[in-house]
Phi, psi and omega in degrees: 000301158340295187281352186284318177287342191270352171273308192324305208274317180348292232277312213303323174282337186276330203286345169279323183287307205331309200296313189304306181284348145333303220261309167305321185275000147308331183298316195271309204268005174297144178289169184251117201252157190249141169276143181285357152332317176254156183219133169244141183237121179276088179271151128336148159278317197330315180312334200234004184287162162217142160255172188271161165296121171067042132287173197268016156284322159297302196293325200292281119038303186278329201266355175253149184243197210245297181321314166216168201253136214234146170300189184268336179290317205290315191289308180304318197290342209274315164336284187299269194320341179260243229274003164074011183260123180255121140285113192276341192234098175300356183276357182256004131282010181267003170292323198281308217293312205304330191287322188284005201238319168313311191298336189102003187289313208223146201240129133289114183239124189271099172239146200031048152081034171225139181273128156240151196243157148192146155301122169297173210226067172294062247246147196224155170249090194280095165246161164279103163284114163317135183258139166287106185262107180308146169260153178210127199292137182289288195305325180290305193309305201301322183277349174275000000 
């Protein structure tokens, strides 16, 4: 009998949390309802980084993709087919790559003691707010 009362208050308390954690994830996940006012737009960060021209941030930034994960040979040679620039020492791209791959920018992979790069796909969510536009009365504008 003990033990029988003692699953009976087990249960009797879990069935209050059920409800409780019920209650909360209703909470987290209601949607955010949009006004039609706003319009949302799905972007690239790519779209909106600028690099300065002919740094060795800029080349690395144009010659690596999203699709596939490209060496440090593929990436020098791709440099030299773009831009006619020979880097003699690889080691003075792995700091840019190493900030982009810190910043989250660019995913790094070692496989069999060869390094490979590719761009993350980074997606940012743009909404527009209707701009108000004042009116100004033609006779006011004219006399200011």
């Amino acid at each position: 009998m003990r033990i029988a009362n003692f699953f009976k208050n087990l249960f009797k308390k879990d069935n209050v949390v059920k409800e409780l954690t019920k209650e909360l994830k209703e909470e987290i996940y209601a949607e955010e309802e949009e006004t039609p006012a706003q319009k949302v737009e799905i972007a690239s960060i790519w779209d909106y980084l600028e690099f300065n021209e002919n740094t060795q941030a800029a080349h690395l930034a144009s010659v690596i993709r999203y699709d596939e994960w490209v060496s440090m040979d593929e990436i020098r040679r791709r440099i030299w087919d773009l831009f006619q620039i020979d880097y003699k020492n690889e080691r003075s791209l792995y700091p840019y790559l190493k900030t982009m791959v810190d910043l989250g920018l660019i995913e790094t992979s070692n496989i069999g003691g060869k390094r490979k790069w590719r761009k993350r796909d980074l997606l940012i969510k743009i909404k527009d707010k209707k701009k108000e536009v004042e009116e100004i009365a033609i006779p006011q504008a004219l006399s200011k």
